[in-house]
gemmi code that builds the backbone of each chain (N, CA, C; Angstrom):
import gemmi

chains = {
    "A": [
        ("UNK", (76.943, 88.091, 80.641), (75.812, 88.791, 81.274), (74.505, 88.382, 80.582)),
        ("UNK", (73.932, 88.186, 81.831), (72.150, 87.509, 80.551), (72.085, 88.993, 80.191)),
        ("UNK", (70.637, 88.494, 78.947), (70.580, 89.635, 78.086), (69.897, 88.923, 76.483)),
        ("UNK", (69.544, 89.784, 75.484), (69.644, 89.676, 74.145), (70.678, 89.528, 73.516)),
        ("UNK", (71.393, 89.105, 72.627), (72.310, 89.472, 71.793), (72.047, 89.053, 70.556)),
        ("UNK", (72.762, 89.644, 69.567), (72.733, 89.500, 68.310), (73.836, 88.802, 67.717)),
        ("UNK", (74.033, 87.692, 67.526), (75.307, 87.348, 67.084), (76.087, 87.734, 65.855)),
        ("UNK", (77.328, 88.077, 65.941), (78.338, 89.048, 64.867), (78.166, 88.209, 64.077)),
        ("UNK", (78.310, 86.828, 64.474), (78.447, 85.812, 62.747), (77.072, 85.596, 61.488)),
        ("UNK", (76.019, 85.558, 62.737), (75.063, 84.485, 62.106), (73.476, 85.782, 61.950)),
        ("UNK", (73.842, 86.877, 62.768), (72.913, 87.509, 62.991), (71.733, 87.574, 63.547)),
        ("UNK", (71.427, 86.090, 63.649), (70.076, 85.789, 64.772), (70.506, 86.273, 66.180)),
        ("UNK", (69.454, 86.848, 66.843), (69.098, 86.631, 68.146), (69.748, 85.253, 68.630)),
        ("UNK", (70.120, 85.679, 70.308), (70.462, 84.896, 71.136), (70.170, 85.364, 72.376)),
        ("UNK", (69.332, 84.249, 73.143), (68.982, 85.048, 74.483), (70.302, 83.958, 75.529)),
        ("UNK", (70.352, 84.865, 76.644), (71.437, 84.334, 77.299), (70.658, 84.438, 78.993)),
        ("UNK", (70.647, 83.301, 79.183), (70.046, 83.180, 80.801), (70.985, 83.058, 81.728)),
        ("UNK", (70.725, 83.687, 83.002), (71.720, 83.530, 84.135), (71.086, 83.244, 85.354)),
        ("UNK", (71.640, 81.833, 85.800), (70.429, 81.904, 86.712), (71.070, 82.206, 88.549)),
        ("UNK", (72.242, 83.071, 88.575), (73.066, 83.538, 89.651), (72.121, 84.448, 90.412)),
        ("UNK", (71.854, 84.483, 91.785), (71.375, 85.249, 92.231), (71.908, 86.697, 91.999)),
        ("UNK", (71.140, 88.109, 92.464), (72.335, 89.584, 91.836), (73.489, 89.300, 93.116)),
        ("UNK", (73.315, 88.677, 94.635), (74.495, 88.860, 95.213), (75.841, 87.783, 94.597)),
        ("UNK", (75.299, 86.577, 94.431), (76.276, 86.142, 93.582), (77.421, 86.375, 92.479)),
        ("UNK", (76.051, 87.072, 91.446), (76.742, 87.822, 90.431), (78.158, 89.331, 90.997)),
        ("UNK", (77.300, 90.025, 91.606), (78.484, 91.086, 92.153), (79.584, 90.353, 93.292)),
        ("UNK", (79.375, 89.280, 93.508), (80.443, 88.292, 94.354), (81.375, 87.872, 92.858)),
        ("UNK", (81.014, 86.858, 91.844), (81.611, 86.742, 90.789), (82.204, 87.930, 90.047)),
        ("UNK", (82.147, 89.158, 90.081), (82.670, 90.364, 89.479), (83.546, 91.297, 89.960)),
        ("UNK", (83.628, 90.953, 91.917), (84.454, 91.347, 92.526), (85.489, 90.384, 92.715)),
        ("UNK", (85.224, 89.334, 92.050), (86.383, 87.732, 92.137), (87.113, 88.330, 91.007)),
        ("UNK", (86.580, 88.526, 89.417), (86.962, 88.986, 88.270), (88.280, 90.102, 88.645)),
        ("UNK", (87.435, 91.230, 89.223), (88.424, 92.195, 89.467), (89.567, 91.588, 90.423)),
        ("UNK", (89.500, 91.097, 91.311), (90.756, 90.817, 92.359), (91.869, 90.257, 91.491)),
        ("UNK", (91.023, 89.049, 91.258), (92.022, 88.175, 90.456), (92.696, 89.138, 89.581)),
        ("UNK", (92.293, 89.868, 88.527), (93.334, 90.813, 88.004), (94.303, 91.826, 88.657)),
        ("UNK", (93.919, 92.519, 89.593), (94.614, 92.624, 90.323), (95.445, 92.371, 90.862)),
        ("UNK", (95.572, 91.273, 91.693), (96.528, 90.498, 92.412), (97.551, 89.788, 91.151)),
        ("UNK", (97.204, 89.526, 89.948), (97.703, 89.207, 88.778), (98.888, 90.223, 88.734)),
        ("UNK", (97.908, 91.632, 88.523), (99.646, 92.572, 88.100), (100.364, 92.445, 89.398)),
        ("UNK", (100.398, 92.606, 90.807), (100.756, 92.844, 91.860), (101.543, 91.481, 92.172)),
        ("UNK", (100.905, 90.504, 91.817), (102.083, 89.126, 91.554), (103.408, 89.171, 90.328)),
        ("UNK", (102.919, 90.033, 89.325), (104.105, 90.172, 88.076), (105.038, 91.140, 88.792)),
        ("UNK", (104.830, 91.829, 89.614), (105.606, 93.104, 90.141), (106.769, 92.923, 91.053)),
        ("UNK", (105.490, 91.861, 91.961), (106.618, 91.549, 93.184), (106.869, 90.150, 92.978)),
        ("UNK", (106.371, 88.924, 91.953), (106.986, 87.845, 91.755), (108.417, 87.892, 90.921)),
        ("UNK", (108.408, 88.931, 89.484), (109.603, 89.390, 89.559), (110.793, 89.954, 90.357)),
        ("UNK", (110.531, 90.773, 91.668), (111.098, 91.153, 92.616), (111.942, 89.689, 93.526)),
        ("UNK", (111.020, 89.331, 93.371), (111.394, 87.743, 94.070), (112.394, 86.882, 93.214)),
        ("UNK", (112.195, 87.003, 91.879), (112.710, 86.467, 91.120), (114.261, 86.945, 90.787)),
        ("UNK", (114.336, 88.464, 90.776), (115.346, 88.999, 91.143), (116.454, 88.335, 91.966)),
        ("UNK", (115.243, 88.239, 93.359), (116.513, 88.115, 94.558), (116.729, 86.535, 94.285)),
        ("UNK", (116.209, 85.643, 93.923), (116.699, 84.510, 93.921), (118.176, 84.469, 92.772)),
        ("UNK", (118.176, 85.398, 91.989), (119.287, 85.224, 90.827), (120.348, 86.634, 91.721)),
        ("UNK", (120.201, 86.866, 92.991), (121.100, 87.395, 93.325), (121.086, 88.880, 93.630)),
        ("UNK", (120.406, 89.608, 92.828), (120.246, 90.578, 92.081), (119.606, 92.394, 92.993)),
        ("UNK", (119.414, 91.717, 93.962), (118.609, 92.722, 95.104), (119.267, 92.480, 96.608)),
        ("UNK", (120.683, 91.588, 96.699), (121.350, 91.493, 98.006), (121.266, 90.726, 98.102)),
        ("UNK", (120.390, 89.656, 97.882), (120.997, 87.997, 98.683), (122.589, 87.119, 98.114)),
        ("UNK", (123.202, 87.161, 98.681), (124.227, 86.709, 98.567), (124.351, 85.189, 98.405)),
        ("UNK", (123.855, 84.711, 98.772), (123.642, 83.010, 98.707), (122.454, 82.416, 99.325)),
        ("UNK", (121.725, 80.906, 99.022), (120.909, 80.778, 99.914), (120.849, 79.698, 101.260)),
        ("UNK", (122.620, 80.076, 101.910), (123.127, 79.864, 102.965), (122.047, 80.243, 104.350)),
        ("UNK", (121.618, 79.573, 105.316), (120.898, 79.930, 105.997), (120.992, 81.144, 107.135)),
        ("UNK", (122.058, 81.920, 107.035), (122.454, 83.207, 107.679), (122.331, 84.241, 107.123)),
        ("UNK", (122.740, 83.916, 105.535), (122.381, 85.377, 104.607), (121.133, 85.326, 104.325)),
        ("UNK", (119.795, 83.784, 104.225), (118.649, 84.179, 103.709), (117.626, 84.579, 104.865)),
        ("UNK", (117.855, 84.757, 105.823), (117.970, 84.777, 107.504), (117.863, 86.399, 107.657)),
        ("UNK", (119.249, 86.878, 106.956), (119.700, 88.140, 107.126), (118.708, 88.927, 106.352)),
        ("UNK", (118.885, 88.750, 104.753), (118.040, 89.462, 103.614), (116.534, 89.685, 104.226)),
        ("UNK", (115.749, 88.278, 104.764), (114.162, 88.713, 104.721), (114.262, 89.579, 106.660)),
        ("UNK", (114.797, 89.499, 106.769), (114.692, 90.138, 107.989), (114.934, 91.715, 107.975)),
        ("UNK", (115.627, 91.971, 107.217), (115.504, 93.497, 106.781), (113.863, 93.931, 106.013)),
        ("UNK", (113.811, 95.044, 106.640), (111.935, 95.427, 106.926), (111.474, 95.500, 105.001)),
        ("UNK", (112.376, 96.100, 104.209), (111.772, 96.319, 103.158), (111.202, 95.178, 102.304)),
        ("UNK", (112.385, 93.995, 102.611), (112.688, 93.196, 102.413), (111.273, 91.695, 102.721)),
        ("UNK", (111.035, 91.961, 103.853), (110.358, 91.448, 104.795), (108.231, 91.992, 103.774)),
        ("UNK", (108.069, 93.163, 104.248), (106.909, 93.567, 103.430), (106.990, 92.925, 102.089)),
        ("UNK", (107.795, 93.301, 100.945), (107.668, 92.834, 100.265), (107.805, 91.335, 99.644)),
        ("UNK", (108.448, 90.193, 100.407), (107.613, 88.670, 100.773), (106.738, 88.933, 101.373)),
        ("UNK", (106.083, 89.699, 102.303), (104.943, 89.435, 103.001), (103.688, 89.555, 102.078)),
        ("UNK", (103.531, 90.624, 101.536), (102.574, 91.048, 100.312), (102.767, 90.161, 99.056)),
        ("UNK", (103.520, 89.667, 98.953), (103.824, 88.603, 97.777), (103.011, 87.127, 97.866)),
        ("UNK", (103.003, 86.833, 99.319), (103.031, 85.361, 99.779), (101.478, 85.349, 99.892)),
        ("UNK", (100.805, 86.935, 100.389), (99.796, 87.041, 101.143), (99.055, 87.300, 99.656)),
        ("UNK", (99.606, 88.101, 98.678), (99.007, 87.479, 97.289), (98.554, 86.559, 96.570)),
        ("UNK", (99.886, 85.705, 96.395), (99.597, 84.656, 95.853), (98.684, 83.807, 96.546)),
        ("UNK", (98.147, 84.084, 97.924), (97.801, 82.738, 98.311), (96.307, 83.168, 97.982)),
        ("UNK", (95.785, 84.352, 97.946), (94.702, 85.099, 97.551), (94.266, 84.345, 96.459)),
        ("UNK", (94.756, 85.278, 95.449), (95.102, 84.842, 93.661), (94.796, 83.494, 93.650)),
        ("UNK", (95.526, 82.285, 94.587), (95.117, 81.080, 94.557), (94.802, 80.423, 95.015)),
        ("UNK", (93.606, 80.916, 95.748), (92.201, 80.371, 96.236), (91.147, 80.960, 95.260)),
        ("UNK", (91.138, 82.019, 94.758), (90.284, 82.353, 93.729), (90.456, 81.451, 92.558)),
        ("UNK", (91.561, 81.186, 92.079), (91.964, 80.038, 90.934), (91.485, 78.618, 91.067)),
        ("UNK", (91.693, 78.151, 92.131), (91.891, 77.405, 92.579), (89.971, 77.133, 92.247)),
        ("UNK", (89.136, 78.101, 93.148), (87.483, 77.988, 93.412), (87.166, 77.850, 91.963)),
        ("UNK", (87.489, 78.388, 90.693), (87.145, 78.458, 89.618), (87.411, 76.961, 89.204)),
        ("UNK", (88.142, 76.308, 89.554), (88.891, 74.830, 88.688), (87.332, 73.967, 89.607)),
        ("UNK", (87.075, 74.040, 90.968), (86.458, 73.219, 91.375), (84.881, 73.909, 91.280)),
        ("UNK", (84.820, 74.896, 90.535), (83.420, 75.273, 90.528), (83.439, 74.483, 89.004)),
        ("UNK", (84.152, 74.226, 88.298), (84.016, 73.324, 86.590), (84.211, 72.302, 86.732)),
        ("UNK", (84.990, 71.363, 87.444), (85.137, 70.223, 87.730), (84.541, 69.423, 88.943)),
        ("UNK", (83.911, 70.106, 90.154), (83.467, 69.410, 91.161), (81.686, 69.887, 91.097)),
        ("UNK", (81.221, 68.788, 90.344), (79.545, 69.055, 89.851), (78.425, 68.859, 90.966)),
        ("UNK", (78.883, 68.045, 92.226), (77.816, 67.721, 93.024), (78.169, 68.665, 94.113)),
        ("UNK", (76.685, 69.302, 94.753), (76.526, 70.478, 95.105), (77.536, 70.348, 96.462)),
        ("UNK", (77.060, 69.569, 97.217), (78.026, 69.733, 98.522), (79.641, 69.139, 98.266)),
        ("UNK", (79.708, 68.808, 97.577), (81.042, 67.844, 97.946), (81.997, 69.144, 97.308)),
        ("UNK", (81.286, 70.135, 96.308), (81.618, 70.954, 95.717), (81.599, 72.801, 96.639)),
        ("UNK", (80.699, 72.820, 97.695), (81.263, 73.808, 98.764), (82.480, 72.945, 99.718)),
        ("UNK", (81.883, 71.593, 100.498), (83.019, 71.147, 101.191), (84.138, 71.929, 100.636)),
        ("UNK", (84.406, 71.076, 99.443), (85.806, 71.251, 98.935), (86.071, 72.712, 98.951)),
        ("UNK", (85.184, 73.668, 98.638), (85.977, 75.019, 98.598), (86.153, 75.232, 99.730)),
        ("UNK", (85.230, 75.199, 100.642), (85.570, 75.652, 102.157), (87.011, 74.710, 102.565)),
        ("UNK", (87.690, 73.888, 102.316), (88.465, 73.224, 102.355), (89.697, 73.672, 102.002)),
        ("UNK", (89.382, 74.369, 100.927), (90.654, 75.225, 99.540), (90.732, 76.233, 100.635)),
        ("UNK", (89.587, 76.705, 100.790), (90.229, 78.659, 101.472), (90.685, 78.874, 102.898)),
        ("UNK", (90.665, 77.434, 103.574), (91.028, 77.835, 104.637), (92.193, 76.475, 104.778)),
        ("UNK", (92.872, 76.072, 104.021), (94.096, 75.914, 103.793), (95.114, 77.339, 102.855)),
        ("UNK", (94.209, 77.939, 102.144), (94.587, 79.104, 101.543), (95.035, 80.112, 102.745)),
        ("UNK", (94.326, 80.139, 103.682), (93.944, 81.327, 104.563), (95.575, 80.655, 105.342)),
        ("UNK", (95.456, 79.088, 105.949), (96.436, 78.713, 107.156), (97.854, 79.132, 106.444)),
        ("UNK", (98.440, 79.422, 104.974), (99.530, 79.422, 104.043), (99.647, 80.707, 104.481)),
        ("UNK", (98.481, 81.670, 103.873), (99.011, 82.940, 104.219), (99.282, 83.933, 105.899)),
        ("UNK", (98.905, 82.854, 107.090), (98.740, 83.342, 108.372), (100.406, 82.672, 108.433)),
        ("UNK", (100.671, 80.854, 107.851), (101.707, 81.022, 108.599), (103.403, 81.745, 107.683)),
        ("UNK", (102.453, 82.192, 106.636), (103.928, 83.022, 105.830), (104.040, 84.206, 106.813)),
        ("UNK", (102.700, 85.049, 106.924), (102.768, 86.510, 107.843), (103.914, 86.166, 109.213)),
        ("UNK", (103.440, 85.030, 110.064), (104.151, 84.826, 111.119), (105.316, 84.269, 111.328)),
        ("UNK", (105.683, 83.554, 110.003), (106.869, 83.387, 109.784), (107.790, 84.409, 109.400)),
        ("UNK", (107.180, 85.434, 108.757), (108.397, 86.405, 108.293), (108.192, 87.508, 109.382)),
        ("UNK", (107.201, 87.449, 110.435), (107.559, 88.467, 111.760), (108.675, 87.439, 112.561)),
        ("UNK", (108.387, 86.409, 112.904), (109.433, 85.850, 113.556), (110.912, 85.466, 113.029)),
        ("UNK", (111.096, 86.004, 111.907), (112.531, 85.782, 111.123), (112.821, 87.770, 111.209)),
        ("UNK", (112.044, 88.395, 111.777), (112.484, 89.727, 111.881), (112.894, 89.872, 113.549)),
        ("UNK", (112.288, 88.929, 114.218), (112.903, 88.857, 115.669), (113.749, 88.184, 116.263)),
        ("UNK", (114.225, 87.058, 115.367), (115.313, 86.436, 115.857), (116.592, 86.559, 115.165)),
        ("UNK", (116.797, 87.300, 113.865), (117.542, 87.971, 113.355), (118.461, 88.946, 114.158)),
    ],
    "B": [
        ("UNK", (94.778, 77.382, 72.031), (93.430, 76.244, 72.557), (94.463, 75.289, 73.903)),
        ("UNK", (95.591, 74.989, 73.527), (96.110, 74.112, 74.376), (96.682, 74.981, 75.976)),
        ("UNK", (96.780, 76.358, 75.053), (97.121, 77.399, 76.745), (96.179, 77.100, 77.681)),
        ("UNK", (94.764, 77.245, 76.823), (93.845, 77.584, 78.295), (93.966, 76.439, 79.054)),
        ("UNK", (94.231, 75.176, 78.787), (94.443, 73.992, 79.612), (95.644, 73.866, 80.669)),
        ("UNK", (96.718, 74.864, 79.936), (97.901, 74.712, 80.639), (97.912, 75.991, 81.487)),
        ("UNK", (96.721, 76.933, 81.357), (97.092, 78.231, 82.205), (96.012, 76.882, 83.694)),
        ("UNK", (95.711, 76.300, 83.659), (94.833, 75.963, 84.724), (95.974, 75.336, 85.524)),
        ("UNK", (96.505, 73.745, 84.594), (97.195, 73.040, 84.995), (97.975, 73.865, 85.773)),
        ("UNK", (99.172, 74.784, 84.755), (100.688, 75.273, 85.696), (99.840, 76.042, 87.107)),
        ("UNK", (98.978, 76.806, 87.036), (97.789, 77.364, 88.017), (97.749, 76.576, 89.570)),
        ("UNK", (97.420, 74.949, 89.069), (97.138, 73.999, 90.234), (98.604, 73.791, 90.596)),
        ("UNK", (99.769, 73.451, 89.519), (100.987, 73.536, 90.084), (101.923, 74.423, 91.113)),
        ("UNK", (101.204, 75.877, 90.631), (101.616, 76.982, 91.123), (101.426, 76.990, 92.644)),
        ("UNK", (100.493, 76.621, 92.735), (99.754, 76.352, 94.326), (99.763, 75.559, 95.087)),
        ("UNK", (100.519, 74.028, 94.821), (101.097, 73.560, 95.495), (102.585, 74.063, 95.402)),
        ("UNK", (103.423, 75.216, 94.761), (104.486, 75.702, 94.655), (104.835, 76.635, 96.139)),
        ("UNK", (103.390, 76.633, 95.858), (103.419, 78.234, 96.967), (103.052, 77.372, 98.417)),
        ("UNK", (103.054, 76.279, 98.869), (102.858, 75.517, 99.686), (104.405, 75.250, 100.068)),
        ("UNK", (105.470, 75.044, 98.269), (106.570, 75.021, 99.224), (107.491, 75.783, 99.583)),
        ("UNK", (106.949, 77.089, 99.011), (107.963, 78.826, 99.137), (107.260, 78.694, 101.092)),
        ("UNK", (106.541, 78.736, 101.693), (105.595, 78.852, 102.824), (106.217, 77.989, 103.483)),
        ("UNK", (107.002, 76.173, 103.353), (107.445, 75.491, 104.145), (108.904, 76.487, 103.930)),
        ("UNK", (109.276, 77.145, 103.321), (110.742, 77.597, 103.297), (111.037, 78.393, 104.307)),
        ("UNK", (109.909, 79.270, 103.881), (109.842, 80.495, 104.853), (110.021, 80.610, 106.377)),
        ("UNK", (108.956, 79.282, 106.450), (108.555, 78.689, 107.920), (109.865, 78.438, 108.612)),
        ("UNK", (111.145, 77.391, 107.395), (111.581, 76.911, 108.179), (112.963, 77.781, 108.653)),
        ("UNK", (112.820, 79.033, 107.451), (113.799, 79.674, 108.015), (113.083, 80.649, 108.756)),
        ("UNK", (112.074, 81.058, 109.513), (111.902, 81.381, 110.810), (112.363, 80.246, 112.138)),
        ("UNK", (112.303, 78.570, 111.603), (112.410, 77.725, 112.384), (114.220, 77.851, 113.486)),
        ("UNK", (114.652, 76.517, 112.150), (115.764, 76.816, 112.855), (117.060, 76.358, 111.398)),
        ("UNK", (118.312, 76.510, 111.951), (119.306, 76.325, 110.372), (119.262, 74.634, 110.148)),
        ("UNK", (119.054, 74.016, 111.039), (119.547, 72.751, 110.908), (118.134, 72.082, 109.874)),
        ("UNK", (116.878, 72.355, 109.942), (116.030, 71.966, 109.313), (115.864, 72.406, 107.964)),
        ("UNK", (116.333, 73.935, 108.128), (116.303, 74.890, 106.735), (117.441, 74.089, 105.939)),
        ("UNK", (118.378, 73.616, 106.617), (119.555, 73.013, 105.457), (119.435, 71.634, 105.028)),
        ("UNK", (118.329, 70.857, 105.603), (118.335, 69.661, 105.414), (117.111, 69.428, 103.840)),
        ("UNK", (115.938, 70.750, 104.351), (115.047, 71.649, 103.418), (115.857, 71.459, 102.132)),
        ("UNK", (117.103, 72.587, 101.881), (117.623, 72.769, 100.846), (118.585, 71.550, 99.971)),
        ("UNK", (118.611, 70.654, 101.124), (119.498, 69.188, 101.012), (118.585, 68.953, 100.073)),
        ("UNK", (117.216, 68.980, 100.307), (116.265, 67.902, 99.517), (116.448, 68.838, 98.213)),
        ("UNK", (116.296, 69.792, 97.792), (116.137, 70.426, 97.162), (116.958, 70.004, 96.131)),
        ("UNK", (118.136, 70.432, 96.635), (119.440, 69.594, 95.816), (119.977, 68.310, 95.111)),
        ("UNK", (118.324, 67.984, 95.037), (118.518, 66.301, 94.473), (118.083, 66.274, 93.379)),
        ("UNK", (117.836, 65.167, 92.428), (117.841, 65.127, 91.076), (116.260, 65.709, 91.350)),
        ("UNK", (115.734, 64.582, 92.075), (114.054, 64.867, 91.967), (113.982, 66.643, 92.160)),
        ("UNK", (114.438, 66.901, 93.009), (114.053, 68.347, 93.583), (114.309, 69.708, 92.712)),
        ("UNK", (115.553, 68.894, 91.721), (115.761, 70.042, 90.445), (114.582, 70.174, 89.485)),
        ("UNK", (114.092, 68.734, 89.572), (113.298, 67.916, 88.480), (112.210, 69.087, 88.781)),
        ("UNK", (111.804, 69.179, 89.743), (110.545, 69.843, 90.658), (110.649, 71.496, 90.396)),
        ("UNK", (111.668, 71.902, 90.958), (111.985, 73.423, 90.831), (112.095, 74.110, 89.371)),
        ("UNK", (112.782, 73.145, 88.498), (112.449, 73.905, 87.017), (111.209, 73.649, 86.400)),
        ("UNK", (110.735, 72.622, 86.925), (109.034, 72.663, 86.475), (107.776, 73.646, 87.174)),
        ("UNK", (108.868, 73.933, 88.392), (107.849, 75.205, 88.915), (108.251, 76.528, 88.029)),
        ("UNK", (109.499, 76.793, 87.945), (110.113, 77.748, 87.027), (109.178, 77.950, 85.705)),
        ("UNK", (108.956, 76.871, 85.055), (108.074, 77.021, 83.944), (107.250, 77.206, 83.804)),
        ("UNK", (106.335, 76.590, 85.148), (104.718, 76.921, 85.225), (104.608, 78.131, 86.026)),
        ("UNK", (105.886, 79.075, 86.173), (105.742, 80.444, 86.612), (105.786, 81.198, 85.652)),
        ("UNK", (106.691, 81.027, 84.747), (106.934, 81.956, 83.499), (106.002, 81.951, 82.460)),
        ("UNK", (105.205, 80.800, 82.659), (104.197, 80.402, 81.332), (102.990, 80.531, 81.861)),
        ("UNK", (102.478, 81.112, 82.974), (101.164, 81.645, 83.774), (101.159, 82.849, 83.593)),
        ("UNK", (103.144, 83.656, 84.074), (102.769, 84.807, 83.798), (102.682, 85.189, 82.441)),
        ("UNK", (102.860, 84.852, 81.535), (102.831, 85.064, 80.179), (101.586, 85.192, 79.621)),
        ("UNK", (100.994, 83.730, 80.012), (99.516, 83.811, 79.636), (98.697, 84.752, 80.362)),
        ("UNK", (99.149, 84.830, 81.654), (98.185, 85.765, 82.359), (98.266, 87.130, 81.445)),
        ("UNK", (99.507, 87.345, 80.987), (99.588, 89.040, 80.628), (98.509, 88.929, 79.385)),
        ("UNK", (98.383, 87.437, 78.427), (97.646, 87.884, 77.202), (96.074, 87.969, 77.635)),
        ("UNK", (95.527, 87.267, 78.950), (94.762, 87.502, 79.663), (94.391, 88.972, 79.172)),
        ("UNK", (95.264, 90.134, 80.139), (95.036, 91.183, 80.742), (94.578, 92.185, 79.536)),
        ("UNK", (95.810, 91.663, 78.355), (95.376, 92.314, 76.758), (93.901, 91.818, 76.585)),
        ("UNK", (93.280, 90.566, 76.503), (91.717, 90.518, 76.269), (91.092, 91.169, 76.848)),
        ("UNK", (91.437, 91.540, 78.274), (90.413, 91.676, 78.900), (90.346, 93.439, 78.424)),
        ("UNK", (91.236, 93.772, 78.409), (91.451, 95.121, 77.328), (90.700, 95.139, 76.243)),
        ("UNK", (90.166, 94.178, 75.651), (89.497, 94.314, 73.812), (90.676, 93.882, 73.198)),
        ("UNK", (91.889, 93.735, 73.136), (92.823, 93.715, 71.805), (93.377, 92.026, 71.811)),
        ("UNK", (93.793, 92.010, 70.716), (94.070, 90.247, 70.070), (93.093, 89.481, 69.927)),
        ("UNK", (91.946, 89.829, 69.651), (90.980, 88.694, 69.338), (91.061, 87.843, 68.481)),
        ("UNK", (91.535, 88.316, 67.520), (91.729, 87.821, 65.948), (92.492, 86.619, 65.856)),
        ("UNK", (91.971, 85.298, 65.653), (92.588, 84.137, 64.957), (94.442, 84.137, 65.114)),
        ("UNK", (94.733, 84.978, 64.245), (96.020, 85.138, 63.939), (96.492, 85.500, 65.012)),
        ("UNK", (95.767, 86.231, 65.708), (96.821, 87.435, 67.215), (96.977, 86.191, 68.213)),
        ("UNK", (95.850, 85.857, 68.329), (95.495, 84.944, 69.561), (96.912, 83.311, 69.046)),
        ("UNK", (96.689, 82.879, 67.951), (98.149, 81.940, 67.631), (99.218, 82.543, 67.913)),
        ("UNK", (99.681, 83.902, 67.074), (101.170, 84.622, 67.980), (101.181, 84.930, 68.848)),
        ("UNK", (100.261, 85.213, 69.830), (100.949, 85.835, 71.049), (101.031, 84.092, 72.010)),
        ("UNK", (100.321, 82.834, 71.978), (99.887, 81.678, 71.985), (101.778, 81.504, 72.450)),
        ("UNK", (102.156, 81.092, 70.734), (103.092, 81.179, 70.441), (104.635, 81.752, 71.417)),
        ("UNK", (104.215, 83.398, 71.279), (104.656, 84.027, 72.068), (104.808, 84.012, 73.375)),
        ("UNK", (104.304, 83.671, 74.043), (103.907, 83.058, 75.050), (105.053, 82.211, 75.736)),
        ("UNK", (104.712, 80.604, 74.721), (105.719, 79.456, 75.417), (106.820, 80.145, 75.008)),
        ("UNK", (107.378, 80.757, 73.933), (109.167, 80.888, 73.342), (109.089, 81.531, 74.655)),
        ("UNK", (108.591, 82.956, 75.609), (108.723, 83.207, 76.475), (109.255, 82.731, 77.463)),
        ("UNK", (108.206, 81.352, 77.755), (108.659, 80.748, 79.219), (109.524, 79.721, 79.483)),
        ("UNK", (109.662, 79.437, 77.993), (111.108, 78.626, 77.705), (112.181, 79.038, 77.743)),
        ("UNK", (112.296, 80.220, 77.493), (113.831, 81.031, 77.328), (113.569, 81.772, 78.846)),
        ("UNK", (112.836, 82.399, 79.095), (113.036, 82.517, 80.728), (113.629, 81.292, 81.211)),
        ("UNK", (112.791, 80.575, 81.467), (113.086, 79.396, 82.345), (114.932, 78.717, 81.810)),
        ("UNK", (115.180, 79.038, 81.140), (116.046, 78.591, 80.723), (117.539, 79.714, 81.030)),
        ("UNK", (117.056, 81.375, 80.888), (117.595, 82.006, 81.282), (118.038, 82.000, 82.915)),
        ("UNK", (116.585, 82.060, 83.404), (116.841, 81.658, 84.663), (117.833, 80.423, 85.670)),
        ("UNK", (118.183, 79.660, 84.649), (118.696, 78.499, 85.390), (120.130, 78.913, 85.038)),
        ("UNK", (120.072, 79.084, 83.803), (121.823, 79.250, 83.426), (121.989, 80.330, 84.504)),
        ("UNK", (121.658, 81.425, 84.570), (122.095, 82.197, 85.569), (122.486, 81.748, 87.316)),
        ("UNK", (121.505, 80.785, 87.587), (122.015, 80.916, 88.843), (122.795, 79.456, 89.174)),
        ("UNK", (123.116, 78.680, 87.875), (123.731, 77.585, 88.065), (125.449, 77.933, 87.498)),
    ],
}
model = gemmi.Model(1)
for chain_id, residues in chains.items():
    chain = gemmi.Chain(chain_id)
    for i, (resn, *xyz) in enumerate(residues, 1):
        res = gemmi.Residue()
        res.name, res.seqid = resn, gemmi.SeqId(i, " ")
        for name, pos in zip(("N", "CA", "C"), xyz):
            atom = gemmi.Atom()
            atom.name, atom.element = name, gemmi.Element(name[0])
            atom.pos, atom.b_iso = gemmi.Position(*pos), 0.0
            res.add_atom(atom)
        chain.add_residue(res)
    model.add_chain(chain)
structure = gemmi.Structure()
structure.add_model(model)
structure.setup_entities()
């Protein structure tokens, strides 16, 4: 945060400039918060996931009738859905941070994000519609 | 010092990971004959090669992410905390990842 500070080590003054517009800044702070967010909510239900791959929550094998069967049951179903629709969140925000430090020239550096989030966005539309249509042909 | 490089890296890995949990998904909405040809590939040296390296850069994101969540708390700042939990960390996602495989192999 710009501001004064005093540094713990050295004790001089340090001024700190920011040159983010304020909507920017509360755009960068509501990124901060999500991302943590979606962080615990990925440990919760990526473990959950992790579970069922070692067996552990009903999937019986990953034969294409039983994994067919498992996500097609509704509880089952929400919770990949909220998982998938997480992560893909979580990583487009990750993702904007790597190319806001590494991609320095101004346009090639929105291109590219606008690029990231709506391949982000097409992952999480076709997980949603994939796991409604594995609940209807089930 | 070498996490924060590898929380990015396994990060970019993670996300083309989740590109291929999404072709899975897809294809078992699709149909069985594609979903099994899917898991055919899977079943190859390369594809093990692939899946326990996603395994790792899952267990060792979430790990780091959790020492994340402690900073962002105030606690472990200290030299020493920040090397053990560092530390703590990979033994983590090594023995997961490692747990994980013996189990379902």
């Amino acid at each position: 945060m710009a501001g004064d500070y005093v540094c713990g080590g050295c004790n001089r003054r340090i001024l700190v400039v920011c040159d983010m517009s304020a909507s920017a800044r509360q755009a960068a702070t509501g990124h901060w918060l999500i991302q943590r967010v979606s962080a615990v909510m990925i440990m919760l239900l990526g473990g959950w996931f992790i579970a069922t791959l070692l067996g552990l929550t009903g999937l019986e094998n990953m034969e294409y009738a039983s994994v067919k069967a498992f996500f097609s049951q509704p509880i089952n179903a929400a919770l990949i859905g909220l998982l998938t629709v997480t992560l893909a969140y979580h990583s487009s925000l990750g993702i904007q941070v790597v190319l806001e430090d590494y991609v320095h020239d101004r346009k090639l550096n929105r291109v590219s994000l606008r690029m990231s989030q709506l391949a982000h966005s097409l992952v999480a539309l076709a997980c949603v519609v994939a796991i409604v249509r594995i609940g209807m042909i089930a | 010092m070498v996490l924060s490089i590898l929380h990015r890296s396994t990060g970019v890995a993670l996300a083309i990971g989740l590109l291929m949990l999404t072709v899975w998904l897809v294809l078992i909405a699709t149909d069985s004959s594609a979903y099994e040809r899917f898991v055919a590939l899977i079943n190859t040296v390369f594809g093990h090669i692939l899946m326990v390296g996603w395994t790792f850069a899952f267990f060792l994101h979430f790990a780091n992410g959790v020492r994340h969540l402690v900073w962002d708390l105030g606690h472990g700042f200290e030299k020493h905390q920040a090397d053990r939990s560092a530390w703590l960390a990979i033994t983590f996602a090594v023995a997961a990842t490692a747990a994980f495989w013996w189990c379902v192999t």
